[in-house]
C-alpha positions as CSV (number, residue, x, y, z in Angstrom):
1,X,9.1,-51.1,32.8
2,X,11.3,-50.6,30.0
3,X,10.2,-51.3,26.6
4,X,6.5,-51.6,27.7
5,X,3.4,-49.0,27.4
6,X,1.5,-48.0,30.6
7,X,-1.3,-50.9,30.1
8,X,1.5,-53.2,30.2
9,X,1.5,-53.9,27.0
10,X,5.1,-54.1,24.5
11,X,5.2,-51.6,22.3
12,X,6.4,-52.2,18.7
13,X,10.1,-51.9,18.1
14,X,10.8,-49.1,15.7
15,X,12.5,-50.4,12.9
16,X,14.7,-48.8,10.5
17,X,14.3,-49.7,6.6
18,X,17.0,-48.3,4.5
19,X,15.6,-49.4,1.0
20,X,12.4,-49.3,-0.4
21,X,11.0,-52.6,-1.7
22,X,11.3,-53.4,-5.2
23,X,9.5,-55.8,-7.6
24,X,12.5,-57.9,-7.2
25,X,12.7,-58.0,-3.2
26,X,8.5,-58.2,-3.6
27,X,8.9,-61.4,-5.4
28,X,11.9,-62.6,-3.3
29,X,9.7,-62.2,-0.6
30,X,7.3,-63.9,-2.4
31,X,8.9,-66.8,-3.5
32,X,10.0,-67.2,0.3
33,X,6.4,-67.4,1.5
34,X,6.0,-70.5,-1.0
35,X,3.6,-68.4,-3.9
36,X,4.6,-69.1,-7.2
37,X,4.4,-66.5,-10.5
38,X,1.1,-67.8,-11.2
39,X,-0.2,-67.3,-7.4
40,X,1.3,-63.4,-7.9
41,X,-1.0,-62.7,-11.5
42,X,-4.1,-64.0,-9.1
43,X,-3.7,-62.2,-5.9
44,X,-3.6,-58.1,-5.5
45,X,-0.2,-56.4,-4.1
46,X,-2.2,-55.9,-0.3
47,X,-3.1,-59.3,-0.3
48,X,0.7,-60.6,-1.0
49,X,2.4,-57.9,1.6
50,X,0.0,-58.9,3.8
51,X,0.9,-62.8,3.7
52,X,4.8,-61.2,3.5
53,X,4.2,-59.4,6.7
54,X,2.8,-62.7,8.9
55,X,5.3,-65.1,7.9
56,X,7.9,-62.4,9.2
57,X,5.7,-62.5,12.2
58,X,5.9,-66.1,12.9
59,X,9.6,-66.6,13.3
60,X,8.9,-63.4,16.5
61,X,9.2,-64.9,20.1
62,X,6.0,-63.4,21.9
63,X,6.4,-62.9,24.9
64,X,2.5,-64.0,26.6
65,X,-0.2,-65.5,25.1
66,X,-4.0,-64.7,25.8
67,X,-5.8,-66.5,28.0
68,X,-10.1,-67.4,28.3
69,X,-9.6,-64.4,30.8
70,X,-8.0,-62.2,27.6
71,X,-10.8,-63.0,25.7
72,X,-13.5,-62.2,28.1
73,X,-12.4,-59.1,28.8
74,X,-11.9,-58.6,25.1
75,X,-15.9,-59.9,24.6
76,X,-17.1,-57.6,27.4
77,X,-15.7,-54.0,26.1
C-alpha cells in the first residue's frame, strides 16, 4: 500500500520549503485569506498561520471522509 501507514491511513507528504516566510509572504498570505491590515494589529502571529494553514488545506482533494461509524469508534477509545 504505497503512500499509506499500516492503519491504513495516508501519511503526510513531505514537503520541501526552500524559503523561510517573511513579513511580506506573511501578509501575502494574509491578504489571500481575505484579513485586512487592521484584522493583522488584532489577531496574534499563531492565530494568522493557523487560518494560512486551513485555507491551503481546503483546495487538498481528500481522499475518504468519516463516517457515524468513524466517529463511534473515535467516541469509544
Amino acid at each position: 500500500m504505497d503512500g499509506f501507514s499500516k492503519d491504513g491511513c495516508s501519511r503526510k507528504k513531505k514537503v520541501n520549503i526552500e524559503r523561510p516566510i517573511s513579513t511580506a509572504l506573511f501578509t501575502l498570505h494574509a491578504m489571500q485569506a481575505g484579513l485586512t491590515l487592521t484584522d493583522l494589529a488584532l489577531l496574534d502571529t499563531g492565530f494568522v498561520l493557523d487560518m494560512i494553514a486551513e485555507r491551503l488545506n481546503d483546495s487538498f482533494d481528500w481522499p475518504e471522509k468519516a463516517g457515524q461509524d468513524d466517529f463511534d469508534r473515535f467516541k469509544s477509545m
